[in-house]
C-alpha positions as CSV (number, residue, x, y, z in Angstrom):
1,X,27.6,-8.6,118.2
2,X,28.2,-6.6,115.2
3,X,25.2,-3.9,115.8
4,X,26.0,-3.6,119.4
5,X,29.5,-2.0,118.3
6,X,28.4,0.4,115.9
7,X,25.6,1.3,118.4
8,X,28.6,1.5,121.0
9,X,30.8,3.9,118.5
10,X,28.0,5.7,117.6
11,X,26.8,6.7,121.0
12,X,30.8,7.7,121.9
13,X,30.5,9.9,118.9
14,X,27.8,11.6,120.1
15,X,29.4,12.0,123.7
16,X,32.5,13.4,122.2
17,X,30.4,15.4,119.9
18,X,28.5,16.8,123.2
19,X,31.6,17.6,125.2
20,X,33.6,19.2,122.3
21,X,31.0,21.4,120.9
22,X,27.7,22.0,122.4
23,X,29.0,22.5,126.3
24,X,31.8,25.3,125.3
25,X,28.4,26.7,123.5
26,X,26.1,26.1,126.9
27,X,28.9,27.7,129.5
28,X,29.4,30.8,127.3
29,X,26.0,31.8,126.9
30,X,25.7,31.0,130.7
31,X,28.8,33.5,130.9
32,X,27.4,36.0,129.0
33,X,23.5,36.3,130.5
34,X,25.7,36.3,134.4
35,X,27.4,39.4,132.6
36,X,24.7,41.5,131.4
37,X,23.0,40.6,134.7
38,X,25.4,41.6,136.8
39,X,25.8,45.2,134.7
40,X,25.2,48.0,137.1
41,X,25.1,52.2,136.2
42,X,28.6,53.3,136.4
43,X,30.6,50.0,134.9
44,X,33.2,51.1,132.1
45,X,32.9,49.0,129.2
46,X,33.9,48.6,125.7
47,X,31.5,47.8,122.7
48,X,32.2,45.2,120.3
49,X,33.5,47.9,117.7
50,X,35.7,49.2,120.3
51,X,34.2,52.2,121.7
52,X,34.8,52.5,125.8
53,X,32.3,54.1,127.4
54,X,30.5,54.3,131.4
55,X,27.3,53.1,131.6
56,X,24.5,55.6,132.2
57,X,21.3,54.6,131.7
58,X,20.4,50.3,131.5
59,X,17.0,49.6,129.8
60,X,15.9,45.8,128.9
61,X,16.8,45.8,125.9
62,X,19.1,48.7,125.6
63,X,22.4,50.6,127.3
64,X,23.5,54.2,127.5
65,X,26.7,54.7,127.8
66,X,29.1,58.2,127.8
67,X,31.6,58.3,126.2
68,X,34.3,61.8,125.8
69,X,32.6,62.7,122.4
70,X,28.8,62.5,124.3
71,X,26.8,59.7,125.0
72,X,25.2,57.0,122.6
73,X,22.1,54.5,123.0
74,X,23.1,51.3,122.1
75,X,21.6,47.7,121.9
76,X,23.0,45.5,124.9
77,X,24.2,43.0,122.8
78,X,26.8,45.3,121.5
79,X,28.8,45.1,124.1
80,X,32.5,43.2,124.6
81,X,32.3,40.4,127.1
82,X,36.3,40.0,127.0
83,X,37.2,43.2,126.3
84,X,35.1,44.5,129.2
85,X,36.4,41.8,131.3
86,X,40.6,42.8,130.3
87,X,40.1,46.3,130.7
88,X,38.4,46.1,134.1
89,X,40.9,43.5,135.0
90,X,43.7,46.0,134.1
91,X,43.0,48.6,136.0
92,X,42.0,46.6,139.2
């Protein structure tokens, strides 16, 4: 009877474990790859440092994005998820 408890607590560990950690983990990288998908020539954005820009080019790997002091090449990865998402939310 014992074992059949601890197996009991330990598999309610790792459930809890699962839903308080790993899923927050799974839906925001689902969030992010459905926003750098869904990136289109034109978007306004703002870079993880804080730069706002307009996308001008999109490569795979890479963005292009004008800004008022000129343009700059930038890995996509660099770019602001939430802050993108509040400033477009702002002005709509």
């Amino acid at each position: 009877m014992g074992n059949y408890m601890l197996y009991l607590q330990l598999g309610l560990m790792g459930v809890i474990i699962y839903l308080f950690m790993f899923r927050p983990a799974q839906k925001k990288a689902k969030a992010e790859k459905e926003f750098k998908e869904a990136l289109k020539v034109g978007d306004k954005v703002v870079t993880i440092g804080g730069i706002h820009g307009k996308l001008t080019e999109l490569g795979e790997t890479t963005i292009v994005i004008e800004t008022m002091s000129g343009k700059l090449k930038l890995d996509r990865s660099s770019l602001s998820i939430e802050k993108t998402v509040a400033l477009n939310a702002k002005k709509a």
